[in-house]
SESEKOL-331649 format. One record per residue (C-alpha): residue number from 1; residue in one letter; chain; x, y, z negated. Coordinates in Angstrom, 2 decimals, always signed. Layout:
N
+-----+----+----+---------+---------+---------+
|   i | aa | ch |      xx |      yy |      zz |
+-----+----+----+---------+---------+---------+
| NUM |  A |  A |       X |       Y |       Z |
...
+-----+----+----+---------+---------+---------+
***
This chain:
337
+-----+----+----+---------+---------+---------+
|   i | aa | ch |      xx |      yy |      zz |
+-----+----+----+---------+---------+---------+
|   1 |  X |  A |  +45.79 |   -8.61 |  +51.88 |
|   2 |  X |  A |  +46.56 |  -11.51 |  +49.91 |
|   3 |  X |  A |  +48.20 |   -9.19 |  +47.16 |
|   4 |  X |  A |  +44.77 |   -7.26 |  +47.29 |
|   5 |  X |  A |  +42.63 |  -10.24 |  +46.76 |
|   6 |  X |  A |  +44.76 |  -11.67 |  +44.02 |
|   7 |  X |  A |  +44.28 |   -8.06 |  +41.83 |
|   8 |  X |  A |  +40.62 |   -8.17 |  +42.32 |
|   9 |  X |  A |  +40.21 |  -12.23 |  +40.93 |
|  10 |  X |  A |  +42.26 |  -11.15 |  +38.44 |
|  11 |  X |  A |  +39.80 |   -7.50 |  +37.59 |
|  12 |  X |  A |  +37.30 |   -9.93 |  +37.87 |
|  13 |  X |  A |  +37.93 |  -12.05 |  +35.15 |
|  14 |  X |  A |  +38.73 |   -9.36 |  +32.62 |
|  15 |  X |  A |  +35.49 |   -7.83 |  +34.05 |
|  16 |  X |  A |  +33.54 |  -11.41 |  +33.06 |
|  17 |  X |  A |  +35.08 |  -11.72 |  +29.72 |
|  18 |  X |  A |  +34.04 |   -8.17 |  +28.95 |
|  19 |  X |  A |  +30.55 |   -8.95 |  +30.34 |
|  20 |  X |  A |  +30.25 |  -12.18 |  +27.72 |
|  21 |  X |  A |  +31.53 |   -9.78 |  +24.92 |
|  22 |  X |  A |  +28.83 |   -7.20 |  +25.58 |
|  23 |  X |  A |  +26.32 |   -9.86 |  +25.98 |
|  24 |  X |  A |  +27.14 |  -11.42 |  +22.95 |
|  25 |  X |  A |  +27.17 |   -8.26 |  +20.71 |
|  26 |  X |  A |  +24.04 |   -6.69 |  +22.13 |
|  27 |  X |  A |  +22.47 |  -10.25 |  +20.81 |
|  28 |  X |  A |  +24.15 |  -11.03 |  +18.01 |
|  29 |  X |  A |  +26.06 |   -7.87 |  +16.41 |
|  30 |  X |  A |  +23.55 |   -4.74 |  +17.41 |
|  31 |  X |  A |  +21.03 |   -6.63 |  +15.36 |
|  32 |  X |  A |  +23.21 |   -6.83 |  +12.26 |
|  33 |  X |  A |  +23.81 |   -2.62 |  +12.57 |
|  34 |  X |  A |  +20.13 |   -1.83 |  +13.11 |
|  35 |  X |  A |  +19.96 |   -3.86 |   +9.67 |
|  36 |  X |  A |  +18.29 |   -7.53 |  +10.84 |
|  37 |  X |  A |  +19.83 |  -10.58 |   +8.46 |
|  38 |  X |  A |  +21.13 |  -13.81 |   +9.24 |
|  39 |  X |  A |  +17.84 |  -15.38 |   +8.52 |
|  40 |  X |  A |  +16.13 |  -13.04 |  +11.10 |
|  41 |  X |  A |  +18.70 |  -13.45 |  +13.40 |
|  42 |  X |  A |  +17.81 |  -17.41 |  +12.97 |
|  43 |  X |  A |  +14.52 |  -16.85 |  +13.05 |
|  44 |  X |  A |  +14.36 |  -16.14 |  +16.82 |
|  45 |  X |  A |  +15.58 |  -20.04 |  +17.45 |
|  46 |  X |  A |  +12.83 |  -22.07 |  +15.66 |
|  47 |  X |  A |   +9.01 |  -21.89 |  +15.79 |
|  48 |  X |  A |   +6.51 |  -19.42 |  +13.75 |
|  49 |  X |  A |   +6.82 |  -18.96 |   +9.76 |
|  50 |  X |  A |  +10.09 |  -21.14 |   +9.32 |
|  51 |  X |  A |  +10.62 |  -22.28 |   +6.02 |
|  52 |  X |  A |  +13.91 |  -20.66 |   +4.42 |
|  53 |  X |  A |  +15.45 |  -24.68 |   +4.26 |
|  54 |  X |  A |  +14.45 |  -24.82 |   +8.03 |
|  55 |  X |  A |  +16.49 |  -21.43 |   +8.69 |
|  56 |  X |  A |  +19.23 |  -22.17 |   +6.47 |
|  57 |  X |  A |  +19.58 |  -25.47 |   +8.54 |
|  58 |  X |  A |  +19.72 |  -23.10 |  +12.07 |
|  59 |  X |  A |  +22.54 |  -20.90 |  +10.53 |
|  60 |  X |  A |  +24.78 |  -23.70 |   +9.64 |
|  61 |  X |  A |  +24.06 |  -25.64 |  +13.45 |
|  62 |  X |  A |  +24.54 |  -22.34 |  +14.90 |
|  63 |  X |  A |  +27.16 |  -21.19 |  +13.26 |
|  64 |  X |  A |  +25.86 |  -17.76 |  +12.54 |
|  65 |  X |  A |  +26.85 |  -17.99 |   +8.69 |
|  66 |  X |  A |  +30.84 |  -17.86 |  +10.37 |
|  67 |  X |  A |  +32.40 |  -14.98 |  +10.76 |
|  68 |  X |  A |  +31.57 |  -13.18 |  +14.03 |
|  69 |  X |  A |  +34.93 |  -14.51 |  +15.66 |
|  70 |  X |  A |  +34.19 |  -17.25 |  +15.21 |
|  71 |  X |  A |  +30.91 |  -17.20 |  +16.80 |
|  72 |  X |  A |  +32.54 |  -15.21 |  +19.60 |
|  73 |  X |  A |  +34.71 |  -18.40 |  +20.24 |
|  74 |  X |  A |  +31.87 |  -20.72 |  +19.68 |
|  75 |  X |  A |  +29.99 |  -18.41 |  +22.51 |
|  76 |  X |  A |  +32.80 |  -18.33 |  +25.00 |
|  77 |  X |  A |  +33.48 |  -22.32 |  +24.73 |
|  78 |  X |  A |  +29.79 |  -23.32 |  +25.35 |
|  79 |  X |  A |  +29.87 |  -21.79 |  +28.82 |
|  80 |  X |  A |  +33.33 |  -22.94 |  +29.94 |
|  81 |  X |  A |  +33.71 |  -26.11 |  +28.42 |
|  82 |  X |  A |  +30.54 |  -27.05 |  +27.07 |
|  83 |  X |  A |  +29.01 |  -27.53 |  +23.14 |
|  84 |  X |  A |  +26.95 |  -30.31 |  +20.92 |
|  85 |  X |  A |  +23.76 |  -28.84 |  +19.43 |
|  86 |  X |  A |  +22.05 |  -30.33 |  +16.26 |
|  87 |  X |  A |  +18.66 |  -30.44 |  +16.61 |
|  88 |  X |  A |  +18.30 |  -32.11 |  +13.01 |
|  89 |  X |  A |  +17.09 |  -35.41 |  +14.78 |
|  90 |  X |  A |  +19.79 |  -35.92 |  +17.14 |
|  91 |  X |  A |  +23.03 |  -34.29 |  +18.68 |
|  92 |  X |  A |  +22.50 |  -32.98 |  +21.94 |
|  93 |  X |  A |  +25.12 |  -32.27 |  +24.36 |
|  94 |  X |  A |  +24.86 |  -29.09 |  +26.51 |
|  95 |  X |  A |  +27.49 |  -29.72 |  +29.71 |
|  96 |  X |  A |  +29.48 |  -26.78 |  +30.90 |
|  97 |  X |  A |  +28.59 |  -24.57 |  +32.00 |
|  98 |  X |  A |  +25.90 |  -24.22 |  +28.55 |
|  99 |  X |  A |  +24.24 |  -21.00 |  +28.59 |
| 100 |  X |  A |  +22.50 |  -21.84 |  +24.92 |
| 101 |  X |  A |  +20.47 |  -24.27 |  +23.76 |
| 102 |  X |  A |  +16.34 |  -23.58 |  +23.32 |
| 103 |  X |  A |  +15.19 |  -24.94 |  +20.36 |
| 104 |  X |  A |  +11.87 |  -23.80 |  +21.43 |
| 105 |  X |  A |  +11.29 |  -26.25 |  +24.26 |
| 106 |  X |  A |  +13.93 |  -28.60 |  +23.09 |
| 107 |  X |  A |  +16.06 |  -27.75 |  +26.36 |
| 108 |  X |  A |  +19.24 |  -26.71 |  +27.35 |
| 109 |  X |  A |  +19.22 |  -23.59 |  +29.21 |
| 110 |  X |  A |  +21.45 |  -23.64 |  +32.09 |
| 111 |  X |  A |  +19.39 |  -26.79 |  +33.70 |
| 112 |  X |  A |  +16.58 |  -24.88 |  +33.69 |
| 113 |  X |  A |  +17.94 |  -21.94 |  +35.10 |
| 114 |  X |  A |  +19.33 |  -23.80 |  +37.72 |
| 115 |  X |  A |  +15.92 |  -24.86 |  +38.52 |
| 116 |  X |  A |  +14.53 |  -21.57 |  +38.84 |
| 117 |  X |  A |  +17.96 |  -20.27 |  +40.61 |
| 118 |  X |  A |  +17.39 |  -21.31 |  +44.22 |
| 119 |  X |  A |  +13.86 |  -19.56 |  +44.17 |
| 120 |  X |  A |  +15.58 |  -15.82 |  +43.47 |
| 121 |  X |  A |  +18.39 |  -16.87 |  +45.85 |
| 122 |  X |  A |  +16.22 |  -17.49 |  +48.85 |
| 123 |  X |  A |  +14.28 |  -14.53 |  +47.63 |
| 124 |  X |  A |  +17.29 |  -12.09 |  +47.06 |
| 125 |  X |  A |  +19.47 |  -12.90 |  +50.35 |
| 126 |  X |  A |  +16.44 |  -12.88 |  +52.81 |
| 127 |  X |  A |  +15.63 |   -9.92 |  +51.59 |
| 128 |  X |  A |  +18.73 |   -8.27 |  +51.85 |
| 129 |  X |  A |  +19.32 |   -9.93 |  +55.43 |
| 130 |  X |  A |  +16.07 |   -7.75 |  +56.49 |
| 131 |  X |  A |  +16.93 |   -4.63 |  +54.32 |
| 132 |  X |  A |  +20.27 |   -4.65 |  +55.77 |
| 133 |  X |  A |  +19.51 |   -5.23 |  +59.17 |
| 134 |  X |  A |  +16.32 |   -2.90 |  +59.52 |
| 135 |  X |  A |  +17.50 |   -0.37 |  +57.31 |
| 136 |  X |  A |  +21.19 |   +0.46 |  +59.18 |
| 137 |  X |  A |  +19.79 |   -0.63 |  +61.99 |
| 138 |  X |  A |  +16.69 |   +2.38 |  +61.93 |
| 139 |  X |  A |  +18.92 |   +4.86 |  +60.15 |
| 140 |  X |  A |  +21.75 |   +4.34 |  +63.04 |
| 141 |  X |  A |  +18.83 |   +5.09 |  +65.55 |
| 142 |  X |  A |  +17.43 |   +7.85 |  +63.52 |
| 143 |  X |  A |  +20.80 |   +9.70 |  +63.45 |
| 144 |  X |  A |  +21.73 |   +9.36 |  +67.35 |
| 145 |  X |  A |  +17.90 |  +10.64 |  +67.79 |
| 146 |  X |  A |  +18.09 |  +13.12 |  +65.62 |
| 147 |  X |  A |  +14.56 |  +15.64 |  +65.63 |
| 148 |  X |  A |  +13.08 |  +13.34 |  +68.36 |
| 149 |  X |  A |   +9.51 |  +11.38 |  +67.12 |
| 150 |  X |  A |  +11.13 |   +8.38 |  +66.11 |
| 151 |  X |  A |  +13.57 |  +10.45 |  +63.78 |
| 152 |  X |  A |  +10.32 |  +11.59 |  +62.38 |
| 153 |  X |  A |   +8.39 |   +8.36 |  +61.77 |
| 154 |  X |  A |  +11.53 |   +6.64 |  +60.61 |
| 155 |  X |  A |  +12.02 |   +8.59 |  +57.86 |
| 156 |  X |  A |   +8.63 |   +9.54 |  +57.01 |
| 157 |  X |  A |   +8.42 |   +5.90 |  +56.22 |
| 158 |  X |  A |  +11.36 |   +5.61 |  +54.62 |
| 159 |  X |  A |  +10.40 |   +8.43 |  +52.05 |
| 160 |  X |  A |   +7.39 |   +6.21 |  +51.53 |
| 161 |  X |  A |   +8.98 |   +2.79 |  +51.42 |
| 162 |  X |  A |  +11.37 |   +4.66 |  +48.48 |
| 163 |  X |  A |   +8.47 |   +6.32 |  +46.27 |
| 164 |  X |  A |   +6.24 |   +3.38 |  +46.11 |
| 165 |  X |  A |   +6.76 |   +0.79 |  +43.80 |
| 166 |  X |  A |   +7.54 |   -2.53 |  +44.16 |
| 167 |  X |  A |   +4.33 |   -4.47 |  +42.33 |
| 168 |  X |  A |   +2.29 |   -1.37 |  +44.21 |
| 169 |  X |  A |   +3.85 |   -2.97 |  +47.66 |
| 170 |  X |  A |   +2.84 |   -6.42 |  +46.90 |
| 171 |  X |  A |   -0.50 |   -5.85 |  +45.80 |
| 172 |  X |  A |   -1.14 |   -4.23 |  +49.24 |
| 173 |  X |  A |   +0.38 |   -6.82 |  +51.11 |
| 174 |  X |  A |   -1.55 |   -9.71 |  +49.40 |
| 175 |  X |  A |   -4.74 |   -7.75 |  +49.63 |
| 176 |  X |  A |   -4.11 |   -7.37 |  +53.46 |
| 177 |  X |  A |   -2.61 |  -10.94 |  +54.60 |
| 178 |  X |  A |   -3.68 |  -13.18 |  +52.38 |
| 179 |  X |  A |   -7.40 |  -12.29 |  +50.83 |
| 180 |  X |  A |   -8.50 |  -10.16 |  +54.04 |
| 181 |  X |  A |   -6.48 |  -11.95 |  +56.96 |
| 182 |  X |  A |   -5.95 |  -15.57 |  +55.28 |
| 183 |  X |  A |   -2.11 |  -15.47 |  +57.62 |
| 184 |  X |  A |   -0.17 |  -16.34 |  +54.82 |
| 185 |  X |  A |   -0.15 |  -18.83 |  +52.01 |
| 186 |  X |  A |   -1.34 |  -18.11 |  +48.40 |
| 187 |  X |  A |   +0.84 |  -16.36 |  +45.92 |
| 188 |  X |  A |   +2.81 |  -18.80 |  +44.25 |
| 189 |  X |  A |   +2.98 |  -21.32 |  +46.45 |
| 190 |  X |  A |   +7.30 |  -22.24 |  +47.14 |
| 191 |  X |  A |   +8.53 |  -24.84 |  +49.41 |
| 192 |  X |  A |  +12.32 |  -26.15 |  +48.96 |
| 193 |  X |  A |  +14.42 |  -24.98 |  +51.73 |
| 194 |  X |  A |  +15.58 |  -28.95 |  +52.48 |
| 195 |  X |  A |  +11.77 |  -30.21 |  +52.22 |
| 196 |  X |  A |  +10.55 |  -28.28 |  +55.03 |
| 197 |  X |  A |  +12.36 |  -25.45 |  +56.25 |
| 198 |  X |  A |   +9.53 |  -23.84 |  +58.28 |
| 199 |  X |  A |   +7.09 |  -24.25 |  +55.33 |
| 200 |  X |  A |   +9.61 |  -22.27 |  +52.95 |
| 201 |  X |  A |  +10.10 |  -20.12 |  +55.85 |
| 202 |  X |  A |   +6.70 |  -19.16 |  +56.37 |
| 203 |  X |  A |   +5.63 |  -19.50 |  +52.48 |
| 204 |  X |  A |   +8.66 |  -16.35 |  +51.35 |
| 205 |  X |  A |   +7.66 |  -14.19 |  +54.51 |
| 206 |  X |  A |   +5.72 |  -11.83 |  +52.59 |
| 207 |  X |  A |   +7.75 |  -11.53 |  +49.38 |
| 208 |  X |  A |  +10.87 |  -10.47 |  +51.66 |
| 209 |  X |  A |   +8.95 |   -7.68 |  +53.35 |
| 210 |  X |  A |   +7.79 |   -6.43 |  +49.85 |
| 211 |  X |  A |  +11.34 |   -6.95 |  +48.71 |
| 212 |  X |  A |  +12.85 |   -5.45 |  +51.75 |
| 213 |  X |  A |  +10.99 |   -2.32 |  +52.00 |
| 214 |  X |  A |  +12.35 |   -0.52 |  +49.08 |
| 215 |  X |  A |  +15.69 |   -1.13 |  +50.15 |
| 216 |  X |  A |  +15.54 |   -0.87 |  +53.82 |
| 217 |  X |  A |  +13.88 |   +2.53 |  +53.34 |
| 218 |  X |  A |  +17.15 |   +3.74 |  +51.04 |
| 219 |  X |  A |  +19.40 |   +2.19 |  +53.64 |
| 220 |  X |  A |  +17.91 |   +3.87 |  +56.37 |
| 221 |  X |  A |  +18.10 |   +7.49 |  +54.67 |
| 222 |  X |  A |  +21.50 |   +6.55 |  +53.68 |
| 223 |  X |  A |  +22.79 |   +5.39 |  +57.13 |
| 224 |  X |  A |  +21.64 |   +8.45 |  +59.51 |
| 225 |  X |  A |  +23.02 |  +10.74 |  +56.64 |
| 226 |  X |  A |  +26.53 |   +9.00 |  +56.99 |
| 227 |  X |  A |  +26.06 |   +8.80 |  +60.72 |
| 228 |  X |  A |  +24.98 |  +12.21 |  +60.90 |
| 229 |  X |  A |  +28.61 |  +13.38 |  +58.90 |
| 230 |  X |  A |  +30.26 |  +11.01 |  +60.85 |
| 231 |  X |  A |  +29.26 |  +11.85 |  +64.35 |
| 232 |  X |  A |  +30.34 |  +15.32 |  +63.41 |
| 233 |  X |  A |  +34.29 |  +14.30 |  +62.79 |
| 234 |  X |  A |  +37.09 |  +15.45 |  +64.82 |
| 235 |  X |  A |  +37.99 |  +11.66 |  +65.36 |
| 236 |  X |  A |  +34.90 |  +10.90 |  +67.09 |
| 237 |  X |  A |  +34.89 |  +13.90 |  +69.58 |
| 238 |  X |  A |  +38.56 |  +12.50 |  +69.80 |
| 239 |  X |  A |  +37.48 |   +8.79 |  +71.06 |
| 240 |  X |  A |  +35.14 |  +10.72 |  +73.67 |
| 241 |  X |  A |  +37.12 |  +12.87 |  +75.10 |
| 242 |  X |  A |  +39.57 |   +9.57 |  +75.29 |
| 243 |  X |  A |  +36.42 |   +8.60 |  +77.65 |
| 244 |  X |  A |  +35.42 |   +5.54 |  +75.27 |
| 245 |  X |  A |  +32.18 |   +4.07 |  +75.82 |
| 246 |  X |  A |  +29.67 |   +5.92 |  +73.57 |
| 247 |  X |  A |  +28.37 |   +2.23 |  +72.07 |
| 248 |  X |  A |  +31.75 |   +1.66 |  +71.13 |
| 249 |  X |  A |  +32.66 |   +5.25 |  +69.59 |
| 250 |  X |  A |  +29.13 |   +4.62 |  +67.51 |
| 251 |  X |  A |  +29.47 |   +1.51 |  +66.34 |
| 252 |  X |  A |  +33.26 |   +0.73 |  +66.36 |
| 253 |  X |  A |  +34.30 |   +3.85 |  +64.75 |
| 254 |  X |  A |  +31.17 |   +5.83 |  +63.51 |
| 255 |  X |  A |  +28.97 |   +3.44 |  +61.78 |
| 256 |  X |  A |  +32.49 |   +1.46 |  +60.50 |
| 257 |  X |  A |  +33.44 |   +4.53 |  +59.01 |
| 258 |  X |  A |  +29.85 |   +4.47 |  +57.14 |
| 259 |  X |  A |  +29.71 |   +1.34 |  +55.87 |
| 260 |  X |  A |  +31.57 |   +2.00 |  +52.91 |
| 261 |  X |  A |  +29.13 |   +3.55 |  +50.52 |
| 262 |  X |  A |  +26.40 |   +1.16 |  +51.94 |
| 263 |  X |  A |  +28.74 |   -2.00 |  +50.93 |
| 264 |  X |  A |  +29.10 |   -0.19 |  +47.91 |
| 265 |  X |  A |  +25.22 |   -0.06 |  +47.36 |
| 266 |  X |  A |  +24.57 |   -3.57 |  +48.76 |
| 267 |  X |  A |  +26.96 |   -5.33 |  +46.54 |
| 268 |  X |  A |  +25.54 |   -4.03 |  +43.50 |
| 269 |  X |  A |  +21.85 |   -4.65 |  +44.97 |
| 270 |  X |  A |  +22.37 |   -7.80 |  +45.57 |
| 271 |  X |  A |  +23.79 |   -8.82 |  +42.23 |
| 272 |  X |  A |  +20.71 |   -7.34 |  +40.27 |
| 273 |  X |  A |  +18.49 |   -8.72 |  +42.89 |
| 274 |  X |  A |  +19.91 |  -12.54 |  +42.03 |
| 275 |  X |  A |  +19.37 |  -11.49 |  +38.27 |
| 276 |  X |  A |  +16.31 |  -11.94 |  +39.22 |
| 277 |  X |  A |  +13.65 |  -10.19 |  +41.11 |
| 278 |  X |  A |  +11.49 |   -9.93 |  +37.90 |
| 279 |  X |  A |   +8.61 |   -7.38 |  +39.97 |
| 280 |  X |  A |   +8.55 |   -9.21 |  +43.14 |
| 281 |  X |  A |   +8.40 |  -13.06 |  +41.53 |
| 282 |  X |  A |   +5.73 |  -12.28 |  +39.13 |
| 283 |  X |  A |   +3.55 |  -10.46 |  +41.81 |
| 284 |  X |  A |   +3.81 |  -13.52 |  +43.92 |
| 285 |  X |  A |   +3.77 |  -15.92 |  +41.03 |
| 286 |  X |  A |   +7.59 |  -17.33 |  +42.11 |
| 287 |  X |  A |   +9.17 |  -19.12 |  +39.47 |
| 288 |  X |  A |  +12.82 |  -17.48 |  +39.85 |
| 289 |  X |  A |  +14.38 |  -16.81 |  +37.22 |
| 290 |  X |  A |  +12.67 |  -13.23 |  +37.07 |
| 291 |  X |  A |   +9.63 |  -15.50 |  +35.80 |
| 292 |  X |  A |  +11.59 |  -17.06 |  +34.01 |
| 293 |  X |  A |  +13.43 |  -14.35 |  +31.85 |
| 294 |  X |  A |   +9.17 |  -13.03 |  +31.74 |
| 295 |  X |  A |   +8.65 |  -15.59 |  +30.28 |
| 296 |  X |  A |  +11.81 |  -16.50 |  +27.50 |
| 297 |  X |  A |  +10.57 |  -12.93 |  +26.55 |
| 298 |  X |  A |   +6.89 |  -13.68 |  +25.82 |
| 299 |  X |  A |   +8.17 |  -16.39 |  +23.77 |
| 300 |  X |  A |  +10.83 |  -14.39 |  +22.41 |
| 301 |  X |  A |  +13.44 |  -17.47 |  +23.38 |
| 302 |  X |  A |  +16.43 |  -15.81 |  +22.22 |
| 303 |  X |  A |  +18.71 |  -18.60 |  +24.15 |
| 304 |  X |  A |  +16.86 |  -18.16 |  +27.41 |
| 305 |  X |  A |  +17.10 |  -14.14 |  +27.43 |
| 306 |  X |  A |  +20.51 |  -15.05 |  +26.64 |
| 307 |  X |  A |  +21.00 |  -16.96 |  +29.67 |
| 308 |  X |  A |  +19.83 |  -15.15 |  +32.04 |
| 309 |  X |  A |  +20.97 |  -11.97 |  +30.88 |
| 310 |  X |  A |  +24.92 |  -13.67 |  +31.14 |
| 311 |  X |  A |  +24.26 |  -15.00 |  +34.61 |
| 312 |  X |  A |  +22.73 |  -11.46 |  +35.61 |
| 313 |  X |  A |  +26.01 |   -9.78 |  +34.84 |
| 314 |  X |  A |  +28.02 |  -12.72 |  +36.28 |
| 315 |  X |  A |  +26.34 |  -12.14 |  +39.58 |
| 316 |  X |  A |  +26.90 |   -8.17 |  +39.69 |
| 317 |  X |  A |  +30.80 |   -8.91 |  +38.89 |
| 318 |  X |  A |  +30.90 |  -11.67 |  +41.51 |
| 319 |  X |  A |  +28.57 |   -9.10 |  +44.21 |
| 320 |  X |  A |  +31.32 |   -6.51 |  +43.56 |
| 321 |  X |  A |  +33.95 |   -8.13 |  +44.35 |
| 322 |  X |  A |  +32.97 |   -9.71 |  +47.21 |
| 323 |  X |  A |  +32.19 |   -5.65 |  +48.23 |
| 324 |  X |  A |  +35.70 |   -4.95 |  +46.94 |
| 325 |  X |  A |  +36.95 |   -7.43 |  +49.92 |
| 326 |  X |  A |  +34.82 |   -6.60 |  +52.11 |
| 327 |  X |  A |  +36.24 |   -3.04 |  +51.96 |
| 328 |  X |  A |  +39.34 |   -4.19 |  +52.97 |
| 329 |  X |  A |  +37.95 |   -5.76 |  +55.76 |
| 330 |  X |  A |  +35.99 |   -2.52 |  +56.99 |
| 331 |  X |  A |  +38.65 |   -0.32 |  +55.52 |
| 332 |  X |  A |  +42.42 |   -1.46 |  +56.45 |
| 333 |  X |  A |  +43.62 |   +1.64 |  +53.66 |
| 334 |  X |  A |  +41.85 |   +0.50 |  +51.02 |
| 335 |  X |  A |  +44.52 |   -2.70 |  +50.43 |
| 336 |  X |  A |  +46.66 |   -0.39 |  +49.06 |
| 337 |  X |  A |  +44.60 |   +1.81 |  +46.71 |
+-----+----+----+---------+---------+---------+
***
């Protein structure tokens, strides 16, 4: 197990450096193919109609007159170890781990980030608590019921909780609970988990249900089709005719035996759900980083789309291998794939 573990950090980090590598070319070399210069490429950092002293300035603080190498380097060493900025009136320190520098706001952009981070993360794991729980939990029901009226509902809701959209969801919900039946608080309106847990309760009970029913509804058609191929295996009608219990031939063996493509799914759910929820946070006016990447764009703060575009891929690599352990756990053979 240990041995197992130790491959997958190490996957990991390859996976993370090849992450800041794509990140950093889809910014910073794809530009330069599709033809934009060094002084367009500059222009993104400073305010409207710089003068060309103004952008010559930006390439030399920058460092985007050095070869792309070098930049590379310059990249890498912000985010582990930190960098010094230039603003041209001072020299301003970004601490490790510096996802840029906005020149727009006069920020850096990780503290900012980390602002907006615990919004999408109380967003993004509620959500997948209920999604999780609902949706195995219905399709597990659905598949040992299979034909009966419940089978019937569950996945005619599930085929609608799959081909309606997200924004679509929310609308409906804050049209229903809180302009017609006033039981919820106003869009927008977030609570800190450590000010008043009830209150941030209450406050992120409707964004998790419109969050959650996308996913529950592909979790639930996912599950009973896995339980339904399971069920049918010789080593099930094996455990019964051992005279196990039937809860323990469902859920020790059938829906274990399941689990793998939904950790599969979840882990890489998750990840792009704490990349930011962009939908859900701007329907509900949440300022995760979703808003906030809405927002860098707008502005078209190239440092800020940066940033969260890095820490979106971080979190998928993290999210996967966490699933990558977690099939070991569920899966004894996988330690030695």
């Amino acid at each position: 197990m240990i041995t197992f573990i130790v491959r997958r950090l190490i996957s990991a980090v390859v996976l993370l450096i090849v992450v800041s590598m794509v990140t950093f070319g889809i910014f910073f070399v794809v530009p330069r193919l599709a033809g934009q210069t060094t002084d367009q490429l500059a222009a993104n950092f400073v305010g409207k109609s710089p003068g060309p002293d103004v952008l010559h300035q930006i390439e030399a603080r920058l460092g985007l007159d050095q070869p792309l190498y070098a930049q590379y380097w310059h990249f890498v060493k912000g985010v582990v170890a930190g960098e010094d900025y230039d603003t041209g009136t001072q020299v301003v320190h970004c601490s490790a781990p510096c996802f840029g520098y906005s020149f727009k706001n006069q920020l850096p952009v990780w503290p900012q980030m980390a602002d907006a981070l615990p919004v999408t993360v109380s967003l993004g794991l509620g959500a997948a608590v209920l999604w999780v729980v609902t949706g195995v939990g219905v399709g597990v029901l659905s598949a040992l019921r299979r034909g009966s009226w419940f089978d019937r509902a569950a996945m005619s809701t599930a085929l609608a909780g799959v081909s309606l959209p997200v924004f679509f969801t929310a609308l409906i919900c804050l049209a229903l609970f809180r302009d017609t039946l006033p039981v919820f608080p106003d869009a927008g309106t977030y609570i800190p988990l450590a000010e008043n847990p009830a209150r941030w309760f209450w406050a992120l009970v409707l964004p998790w249900v419109t969050l959650a029913f996308l996913y529950a509804a592909l979790y639930a058609r996912l599950t009973r089709a896995g339980m339904l191929e399971t069920l049918g295996e010789d080593f099930i009608r094996t455990a019964r005719a051992k005279g196990l219990p039937e809860r323990t031939v469902v859920l020790k063996h059938g829906l274990r035996a399941t689990l793998t493509p939904i950790l599969t799914i979840f882990g890489l759910d998750l990840g792009l759900l704490l990349g930011g929820a962009v939908l859900t946070e701007t329907a509900f006016s949440l300022p995760g980083l979703g808003h906030y990447a809405i927002v860098a764009i707008n502005g078209k703060d190239l440092p800020a789309i940066m940033g969260v575009t890095l820490l979106a891929g971080c979190f998928i690599v993290v999210a996967n291998l966490v699933v990558d352990i977690g099939y070991a756990v569920v899966d004894p053979r996988v330690r030695y794939s």
